[in-house]
BALOVO-604053 format. One record per residue (C-alpha): residue number from 1; residue in three letters; chain; x, y, z. Coordinates in steps of 0.2 Angstrom, whole numbers, plus 5000, padded with zeros to 4 digits. Example, Ala and Ser with C-alpha at 12.3 -4.5 7.8 and 13.67 -1.06 7.14 Angstrom:
BALOVO-604053
1/ala/A/5062/4978/5039
2/ser/A/5068/4995/5036
//
This chain:
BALOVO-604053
1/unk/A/5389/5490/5547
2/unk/A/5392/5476/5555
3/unk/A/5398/5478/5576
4/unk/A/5413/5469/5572
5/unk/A/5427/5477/5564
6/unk/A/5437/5467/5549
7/unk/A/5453/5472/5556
8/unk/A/5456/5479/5573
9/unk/A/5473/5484/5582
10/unk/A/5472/5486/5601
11/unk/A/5485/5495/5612
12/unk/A/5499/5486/5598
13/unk/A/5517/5487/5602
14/unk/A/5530/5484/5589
15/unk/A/5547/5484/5597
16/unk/A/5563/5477/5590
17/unk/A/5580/5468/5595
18/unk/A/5596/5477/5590
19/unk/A/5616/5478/5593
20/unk/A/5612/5497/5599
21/unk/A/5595/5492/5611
22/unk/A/5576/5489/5610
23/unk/A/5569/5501/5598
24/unk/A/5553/5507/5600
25/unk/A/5546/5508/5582
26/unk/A/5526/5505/5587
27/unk/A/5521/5510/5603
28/unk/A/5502/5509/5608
29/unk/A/5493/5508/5593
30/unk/A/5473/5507/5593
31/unk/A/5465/5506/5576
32/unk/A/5449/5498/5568
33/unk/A/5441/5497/5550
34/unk/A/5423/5489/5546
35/unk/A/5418/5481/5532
36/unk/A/5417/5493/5516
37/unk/A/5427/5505/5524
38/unk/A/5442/5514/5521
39/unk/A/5457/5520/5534
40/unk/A/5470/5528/5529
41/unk/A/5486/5530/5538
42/unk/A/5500/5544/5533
43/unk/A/5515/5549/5543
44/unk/A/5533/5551/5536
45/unk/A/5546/5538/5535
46/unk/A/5551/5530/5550
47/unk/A/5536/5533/5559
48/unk/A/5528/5515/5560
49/unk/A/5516/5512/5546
50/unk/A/5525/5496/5537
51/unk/A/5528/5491/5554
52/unk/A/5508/5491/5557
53/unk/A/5507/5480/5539
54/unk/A/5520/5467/5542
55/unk/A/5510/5463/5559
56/unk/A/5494/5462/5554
57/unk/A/5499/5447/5544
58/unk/A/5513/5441/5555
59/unk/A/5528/5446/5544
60/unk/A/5537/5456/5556
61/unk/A/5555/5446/5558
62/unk/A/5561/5437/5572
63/unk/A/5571/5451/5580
64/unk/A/5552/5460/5584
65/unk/A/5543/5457/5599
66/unk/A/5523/5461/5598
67/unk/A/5510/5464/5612
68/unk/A/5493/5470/5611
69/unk/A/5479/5459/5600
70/unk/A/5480/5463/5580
71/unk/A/5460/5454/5577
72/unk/A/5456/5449/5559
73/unk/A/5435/5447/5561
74/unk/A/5438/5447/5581
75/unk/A/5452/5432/5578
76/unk/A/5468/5437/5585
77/unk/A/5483/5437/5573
78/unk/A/5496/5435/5586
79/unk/A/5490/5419/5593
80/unk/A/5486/5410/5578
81/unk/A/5493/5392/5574
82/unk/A/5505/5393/5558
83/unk/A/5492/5381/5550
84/unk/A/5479/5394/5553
85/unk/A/5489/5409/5548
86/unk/A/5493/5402/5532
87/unk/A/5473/5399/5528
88/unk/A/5472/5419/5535
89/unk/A/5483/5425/5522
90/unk/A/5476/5429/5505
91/unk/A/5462/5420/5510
92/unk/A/5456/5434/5525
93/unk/A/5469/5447/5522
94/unk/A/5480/5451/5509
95/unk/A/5495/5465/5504
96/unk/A/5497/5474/5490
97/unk/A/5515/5481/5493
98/unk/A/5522/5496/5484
99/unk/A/5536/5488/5475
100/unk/A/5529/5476/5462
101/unk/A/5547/5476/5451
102/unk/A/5551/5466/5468
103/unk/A/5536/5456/5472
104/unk/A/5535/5449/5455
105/unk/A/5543/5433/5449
106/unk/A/5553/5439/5434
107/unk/A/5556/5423/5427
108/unk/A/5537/5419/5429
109/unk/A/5522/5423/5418
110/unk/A/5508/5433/5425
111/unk/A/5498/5419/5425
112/unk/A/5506/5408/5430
113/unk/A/5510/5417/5448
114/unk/A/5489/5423/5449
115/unk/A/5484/5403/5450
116/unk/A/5498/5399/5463
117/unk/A/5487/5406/5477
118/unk/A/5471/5402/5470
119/unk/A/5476/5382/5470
120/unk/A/5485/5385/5487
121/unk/A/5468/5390/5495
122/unk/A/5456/5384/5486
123/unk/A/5457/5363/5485
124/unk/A/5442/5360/5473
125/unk/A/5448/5371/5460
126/unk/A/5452/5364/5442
127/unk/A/5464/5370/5430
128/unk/A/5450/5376/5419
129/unk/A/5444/5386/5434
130/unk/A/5457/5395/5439
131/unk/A/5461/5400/5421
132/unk/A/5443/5407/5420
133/unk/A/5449/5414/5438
134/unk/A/5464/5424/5431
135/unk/A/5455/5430/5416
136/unk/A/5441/5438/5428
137/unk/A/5456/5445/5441
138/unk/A/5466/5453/5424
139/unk/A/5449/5461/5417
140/unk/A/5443/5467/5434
141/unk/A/5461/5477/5436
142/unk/A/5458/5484/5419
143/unk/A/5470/5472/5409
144/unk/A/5467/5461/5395
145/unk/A/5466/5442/5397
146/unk/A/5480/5439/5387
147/unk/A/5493/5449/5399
148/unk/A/5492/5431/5407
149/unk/A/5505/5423/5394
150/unk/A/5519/5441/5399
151/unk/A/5531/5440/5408
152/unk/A/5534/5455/5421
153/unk/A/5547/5463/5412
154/unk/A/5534/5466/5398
155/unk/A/5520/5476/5406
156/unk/A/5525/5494/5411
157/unk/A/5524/5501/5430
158/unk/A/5504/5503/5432
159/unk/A/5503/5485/5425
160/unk/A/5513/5478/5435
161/unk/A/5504/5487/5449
162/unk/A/5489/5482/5444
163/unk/A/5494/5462/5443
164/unk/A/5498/5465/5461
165/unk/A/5482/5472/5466
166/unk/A/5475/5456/5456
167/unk/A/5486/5443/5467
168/unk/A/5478/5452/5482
169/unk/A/5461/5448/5476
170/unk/A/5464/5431/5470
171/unk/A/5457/5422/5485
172/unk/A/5443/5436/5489
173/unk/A/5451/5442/5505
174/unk/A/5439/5451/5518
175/unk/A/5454/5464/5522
176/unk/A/5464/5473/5509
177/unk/A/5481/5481/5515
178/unk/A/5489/5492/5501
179/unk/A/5506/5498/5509
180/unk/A/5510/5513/5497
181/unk/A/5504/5506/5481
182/unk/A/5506/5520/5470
183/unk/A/5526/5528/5476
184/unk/A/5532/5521/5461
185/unk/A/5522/5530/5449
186/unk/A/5517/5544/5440
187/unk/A/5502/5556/5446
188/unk/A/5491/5549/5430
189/unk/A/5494/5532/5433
190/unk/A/5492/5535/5452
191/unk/A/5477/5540/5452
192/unk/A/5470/5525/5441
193/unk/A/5475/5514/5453
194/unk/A/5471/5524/5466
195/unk/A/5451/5523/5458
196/unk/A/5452/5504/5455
197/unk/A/5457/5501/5471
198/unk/A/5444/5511/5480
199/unk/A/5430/5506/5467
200/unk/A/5435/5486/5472
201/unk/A/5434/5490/5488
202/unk/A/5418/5497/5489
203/unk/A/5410/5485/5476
204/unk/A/5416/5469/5488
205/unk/A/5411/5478/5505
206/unk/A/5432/5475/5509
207/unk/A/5439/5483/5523
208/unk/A/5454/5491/5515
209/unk/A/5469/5500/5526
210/unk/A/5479/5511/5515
211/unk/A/5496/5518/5519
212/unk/A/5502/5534/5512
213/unk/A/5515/5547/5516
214/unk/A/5504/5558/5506
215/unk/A/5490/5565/5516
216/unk/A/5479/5574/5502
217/unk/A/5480/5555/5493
218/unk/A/5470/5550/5510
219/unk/A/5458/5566/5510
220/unk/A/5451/5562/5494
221/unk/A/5451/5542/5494
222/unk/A/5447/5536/5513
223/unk/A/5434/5538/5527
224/unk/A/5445/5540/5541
225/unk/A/5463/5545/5542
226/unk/A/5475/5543/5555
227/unk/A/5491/5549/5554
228/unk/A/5505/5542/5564
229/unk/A/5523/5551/5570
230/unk/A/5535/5541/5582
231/unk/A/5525/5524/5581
232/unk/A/5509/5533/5588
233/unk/A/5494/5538/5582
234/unk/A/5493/5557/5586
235/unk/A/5478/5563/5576
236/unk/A/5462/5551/5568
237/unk/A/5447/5560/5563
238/unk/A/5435/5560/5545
239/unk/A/5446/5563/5532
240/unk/A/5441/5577/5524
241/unk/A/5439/5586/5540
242/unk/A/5457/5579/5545
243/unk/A/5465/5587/5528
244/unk/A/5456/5602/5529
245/unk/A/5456/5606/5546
246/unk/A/5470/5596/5554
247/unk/A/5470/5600/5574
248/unk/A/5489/5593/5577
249/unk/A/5501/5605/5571
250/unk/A/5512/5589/5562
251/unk/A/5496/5586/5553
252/unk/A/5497/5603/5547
253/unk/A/5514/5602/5541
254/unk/A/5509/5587/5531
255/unk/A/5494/5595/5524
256/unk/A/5505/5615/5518
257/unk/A/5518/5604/5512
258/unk/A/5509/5602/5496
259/unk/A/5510/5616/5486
260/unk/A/5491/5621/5480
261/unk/A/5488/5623/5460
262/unk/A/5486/5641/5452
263/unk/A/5495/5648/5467
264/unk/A/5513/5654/5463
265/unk/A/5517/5659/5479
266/unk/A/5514/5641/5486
267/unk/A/5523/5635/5472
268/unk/A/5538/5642/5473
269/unk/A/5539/5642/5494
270/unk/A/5529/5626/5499
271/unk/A/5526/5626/5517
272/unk/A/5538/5612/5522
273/unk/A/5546/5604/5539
274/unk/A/5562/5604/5545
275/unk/A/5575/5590/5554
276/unk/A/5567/5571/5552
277/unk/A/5556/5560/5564
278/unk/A/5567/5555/5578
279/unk/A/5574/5541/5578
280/unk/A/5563/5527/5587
281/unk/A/5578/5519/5600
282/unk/A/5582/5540/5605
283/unk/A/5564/5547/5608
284/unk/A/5565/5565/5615
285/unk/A/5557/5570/5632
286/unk/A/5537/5573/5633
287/unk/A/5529/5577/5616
288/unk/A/5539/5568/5604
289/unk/A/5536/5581/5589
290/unk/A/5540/5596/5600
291/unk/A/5560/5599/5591
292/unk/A/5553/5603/5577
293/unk/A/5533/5610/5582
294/unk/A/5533/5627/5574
295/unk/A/5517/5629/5589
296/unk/A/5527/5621/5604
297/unk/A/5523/5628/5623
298/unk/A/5534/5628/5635
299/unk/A/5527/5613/5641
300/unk/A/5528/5602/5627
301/unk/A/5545/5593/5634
302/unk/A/5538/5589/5650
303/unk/A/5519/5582/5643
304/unk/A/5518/5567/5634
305/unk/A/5499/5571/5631
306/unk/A/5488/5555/5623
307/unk/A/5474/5556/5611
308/unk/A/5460/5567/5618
309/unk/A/5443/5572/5611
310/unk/A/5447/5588/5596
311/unk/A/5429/5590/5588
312/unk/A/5416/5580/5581
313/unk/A/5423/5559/5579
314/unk/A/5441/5568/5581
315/unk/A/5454/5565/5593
316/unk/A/5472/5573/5592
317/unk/A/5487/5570/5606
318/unk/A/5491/5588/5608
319/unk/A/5491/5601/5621
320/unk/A/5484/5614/5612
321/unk/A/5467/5600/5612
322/unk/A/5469/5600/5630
323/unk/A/5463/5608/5640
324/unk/A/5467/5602/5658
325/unk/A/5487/5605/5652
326/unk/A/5493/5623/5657
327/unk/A/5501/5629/5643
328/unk/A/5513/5642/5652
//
């Protein structure tokens, strides 16, 4: 593994403009992934993970303003000339974003939108080429060659999926970014895509970063998980040890709140959560998950405790993990 991360976010800060205030919506954010690795990053709605995506490739609108360095093979996004930063995207790093009924062109055929990047990037390539180009991206996401003459609204949900996944390989980016690819879906066709995805990963040694709400999806496909809440990271560790044995108690809320297969009383009374992430302009005092921490001390809305050793290549931002923090 090479000593220089594909994609690597130091001490990020995401904040935006509105009527109401600045709102706070990523706030100190330290992540890395290496060649032929995969991160996974779960967390609820609202907590900062398609606000980590839109900076990465500088999609973030103009009402956000952005510290901190977001490095694409040690080459810093936020400082890049536009010139440079259209030669970054889908050339470095690309997106595959979790609606593709609204990232496909319907009047277009598939086709016909795969060579658009490929000539936009690739200045000696020849009509006959990029033909050859599609039909390879098509067969390597498990489609015929042919789906090249449909149209979207001809393919089903996992095809259209899939056409995305090919778009963000047409230009053989060193970073994938796959922003809920499979929310759209059903369970069987999830988990296809959730297997091609993986499988191209690994077989092109690409740094991939998936983002999921659904933390067992990220036990069983990535390296590492880290799992945001109020646009921090508050527990990253190995993922199955981070599914399995989750040190933050909203870790463990995520991981109950599937119910387990064969057990009727899990089925019928899933472990669940109560109340919503707060909202990012009106963060509580201290720990921001304390309202609704079924473990909360005390001490938890006076302590905003950062990420601190919890184990073996495990960190977790909790004081239960520390133990410098009284906890009466």
């Amino acid at each position: 593994m090479s000593d220089v991360a594909a994609l690597e976010l130091r001490d990020v800060h995401v904040t935006y403009r509105t009527r109401e205030g600045p709102v706070p919506a990523v706030r100190g954010v330290d992540l890395s992934v290496f060649a032929g690795e995969v991160v996974g990053v779960a967390g609820e709605s609202g907590c900062g993970k398609s606000t980590i995506v839109s900076t990465i490739l500088r999609l973030f609108p103009a009402s956000a303003t952005v510290t901190g360095e977001v490095l694409l093979g040690g080459e810093n996004v936020l400082t890049m000339r536009w010139g440079r930063m259209r030669a970054v995207r889908w050339g470095v790093a690309s997106v595959v974003f979790q609606g593709a009924l609204h990232s496909l062109n319907p009047i277009q055929r598939i086709g016909t939108q795969l060579v658009e990047p490929i000539f936009l990037h690739d200045k000696l390539a020849t009509d006959n080429s990029a033909a050859t180009k599609v039909r390879t991206l098509l067969e390597q996401v498990g489609l015929p060659a042919r789906h090249a003459d449909a149209y979207p609204h001809q393919l089903s949900g996992g095809q259209k999926q899939r056409v995305m996944i090919a778009l963000a390989l047409a230009c053989d980016p060193q970073v994938l970014i796959c922003d809920e690819p499979t929310t759209a879906l059903d369970v069987m066709v999830q988990a296809q895509i959730l297997e091609l995805l993986i499988g191209i990963a690994r077989e092109r040694s690409m740094a991939m970063l998936l983002i999921s709400h659904d933390l067992s999806v990220l036990g069983t496909s990535c390296d590492r998980v880290a799992v945001m809440y109020a646009g921090r990271i508050i527990e990253h560790g190995p993922a199955r040890a981070i599914f399995d044995w989750p040190e933050h108690p909203y870790t463990r809320a995520l991981s109950s709140a599937f119910p387990t297969i064969g057990d009727a009383a899990s089925r019928y009374a899933p472990s669940g959560l109560p109340g919503d992430p707060p909202f990012p302009g009106d963060l509580p005092s201290g720990c921001p998950f304390h309202p609704r921490c079924p473990s909360a001390l005390p001490v938890c809305p006076t302590v905003d405790v950062k990420l601190l050793p919890a184990g073996p290549g495990r960190t977790a931002a909790c004081v239960l993990v520390d133990q410098s923090v009284p906890t009466r």
